[in-house]
N, C-alpha and C positions, 0 to 999 in steps of 0.2 A: 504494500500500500504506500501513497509517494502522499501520503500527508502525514495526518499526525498517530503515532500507536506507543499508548502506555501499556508497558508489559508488566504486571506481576509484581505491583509496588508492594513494597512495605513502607511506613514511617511514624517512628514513635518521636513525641515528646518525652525526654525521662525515659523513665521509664512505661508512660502511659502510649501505650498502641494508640495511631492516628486512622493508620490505614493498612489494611490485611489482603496483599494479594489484587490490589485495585487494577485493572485493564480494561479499558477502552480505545476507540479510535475513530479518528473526525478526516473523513477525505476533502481532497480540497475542494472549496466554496459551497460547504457542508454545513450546516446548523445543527448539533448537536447540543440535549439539554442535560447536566446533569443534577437531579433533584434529589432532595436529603429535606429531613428533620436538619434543627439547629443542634450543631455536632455531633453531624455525620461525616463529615471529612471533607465537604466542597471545598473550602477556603484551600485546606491545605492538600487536596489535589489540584485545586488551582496554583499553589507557589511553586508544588514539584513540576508542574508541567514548565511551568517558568523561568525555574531557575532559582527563584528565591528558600526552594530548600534543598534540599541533595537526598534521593531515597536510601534509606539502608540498603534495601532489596529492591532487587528488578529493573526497570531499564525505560526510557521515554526516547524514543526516535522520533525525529521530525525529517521529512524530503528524504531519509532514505541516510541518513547521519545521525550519532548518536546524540544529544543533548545532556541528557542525564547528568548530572556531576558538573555541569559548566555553570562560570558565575551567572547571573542573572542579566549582567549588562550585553556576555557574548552570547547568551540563549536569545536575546532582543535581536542583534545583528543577525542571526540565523533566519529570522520573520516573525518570531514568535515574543506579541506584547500581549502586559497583562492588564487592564482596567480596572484597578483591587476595588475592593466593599468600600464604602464609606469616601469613594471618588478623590479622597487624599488631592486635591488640587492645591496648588500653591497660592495660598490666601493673600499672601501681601504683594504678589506679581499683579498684573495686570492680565485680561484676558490675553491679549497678542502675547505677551512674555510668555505666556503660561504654556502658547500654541507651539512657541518657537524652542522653550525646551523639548518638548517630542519631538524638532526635529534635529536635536543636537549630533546626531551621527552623521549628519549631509553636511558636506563641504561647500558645496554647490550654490551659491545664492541664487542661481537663478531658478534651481529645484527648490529650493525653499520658500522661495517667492511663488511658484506655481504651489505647494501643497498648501502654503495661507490661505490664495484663494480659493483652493478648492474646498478647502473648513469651510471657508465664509459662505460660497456657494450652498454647503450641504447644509449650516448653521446658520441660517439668515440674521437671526438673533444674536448672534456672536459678533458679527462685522457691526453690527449696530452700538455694542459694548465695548468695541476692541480695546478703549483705553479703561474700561472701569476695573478696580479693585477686585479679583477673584471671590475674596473672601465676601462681597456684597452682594453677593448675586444668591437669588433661592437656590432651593437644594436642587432643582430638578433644572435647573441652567449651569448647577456645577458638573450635574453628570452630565450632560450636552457637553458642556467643557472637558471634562474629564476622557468620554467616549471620543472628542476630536483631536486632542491632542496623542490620544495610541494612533490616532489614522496618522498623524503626521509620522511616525517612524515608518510608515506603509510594511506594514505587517502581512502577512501572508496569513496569519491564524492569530484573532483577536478572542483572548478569551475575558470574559464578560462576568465578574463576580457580583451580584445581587446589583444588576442596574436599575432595577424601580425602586429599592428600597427606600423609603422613608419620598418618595417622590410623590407630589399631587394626583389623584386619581387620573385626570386631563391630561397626563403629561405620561401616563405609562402606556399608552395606546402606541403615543407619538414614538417614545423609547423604541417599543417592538416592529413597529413599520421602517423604526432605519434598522435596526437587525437584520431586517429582510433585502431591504435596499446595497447593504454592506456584502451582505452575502452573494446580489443580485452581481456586484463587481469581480468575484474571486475570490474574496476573501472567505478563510473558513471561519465559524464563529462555536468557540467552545461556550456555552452561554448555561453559569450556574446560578440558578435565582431560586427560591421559594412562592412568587406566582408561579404556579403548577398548569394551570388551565392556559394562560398563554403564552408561556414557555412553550408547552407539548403542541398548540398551534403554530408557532411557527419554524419548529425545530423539524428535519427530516426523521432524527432518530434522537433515542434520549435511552439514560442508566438511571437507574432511582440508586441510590447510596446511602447504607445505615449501619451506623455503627463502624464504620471505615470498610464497609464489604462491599462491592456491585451486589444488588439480589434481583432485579430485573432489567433486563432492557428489551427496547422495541423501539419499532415508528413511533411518531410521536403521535399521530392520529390516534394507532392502535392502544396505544396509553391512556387515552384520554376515556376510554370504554372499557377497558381495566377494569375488577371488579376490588383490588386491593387497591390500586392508587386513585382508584374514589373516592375509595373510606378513608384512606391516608393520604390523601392531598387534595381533593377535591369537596370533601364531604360538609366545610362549611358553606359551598356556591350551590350544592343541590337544594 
């Protein structure tokens, strides 16, 4: 497979087990959902994929190259950025500063000048703010900001840690339709959230995750009719 495949992870904290054996795999320009309870190991199958943590056990290949074990900054250069939980924007940057660190690995002004505007294009709202304070902005224009600045390292596989979280109802629809749009380009999207129901809409295929184990996968259509991940993730929308 010439996108992404986690083999057969392990990763403790401590001594405390994170993930048991974890394996999945996102081909390119693929939306893949991975769904869990809160600590069930999203987050931190998200930083091994990344880079931000190193698995005891098993092995994370991206394009057909190992990644596994590489720091975080040269798993970035390989295609592969993370968009962490809690959008971690740079509050006292400005939005433009904020866009121009994700492109810090291009040399190139003239590349960097084309992926500005291509944000601003995607993020209408952004060009409008570009010199306002990060940290001023709601929560649901910092992940806008947050989600355009991983485009600016032009990533090959953007993976997506709880993008609606804590965001205005009106603003998670908008979230999931650039998900689709991102995807629409090439890009693959590893997308770990806790909306269940629109995750599994617009994700090809999806893993449910607990207790650091994969215990199911499928399409995500066919998830969505699941008769376990109704009652376990869906069961307050019936």
């Amino acid at each position: 497979m010439n996108g992404l495949v986690v083999d057969s992870v392990h990763f403790a904290y401590g001594g405390a087990r994170a993930l048991e054996g974890v394996s999945f795999q996102v081909a390119p320009g693929e939306v893949v959902a991975l769904l869990g309870s809160n600590g069930a190991g999203k987050t931190t199958t998200a930083k091994v994929t990344a880079g931000a943590l190193a698995p005891a056990v098993g092995s994370v290949t991206f394009e057909g190259q190992a990644v596994s074990g590489l720091p975080a900054h040269r798993v970035m250069r390989r295609g592969i950025v993370l968009v962490p939980e809690g959008r971690q924007v740079f509050a006292q940057m400005t939005i433009q500063e904020n866009l121009l660190m994700g492109a810090y690995k291009e040399r190139r002004r003239a590349r960097v000048k084309e992926l500005l505007e291509r944000s601003y294009e995607t993020f209408p709202r952004l060009r409008e703010r570009r010199s306002q304070i990060a940290g001023s902005l709601s929560g649901g224009e910092q992940q806008m900001l947050a989600i355009a600045r991983g485009l600016m390292s032009e990533p090959r596989l953007l993976i997506m840690d709880e993008p609606s979280l804590g965001i205005m109802p009106k603003l998670v629809q908008e979230i999931f339709g650039l998900i689709r749009r991102i995807a629409g380009t090439g890009v693959s999207v590893l997308l770990i959230e806790q909306n269940a129901r629109a995750s599994l809409e617009v994700a090809s295929r999806a893993y449910v995750l607990e207790k650091g184990r994969i215990i199911l996968e499928g399409e995500g259509r066919a998830l969505l009719e699941d008769e376990f991940v109704q009652n376990a993730y869906l069961g307050a929308e019936n």
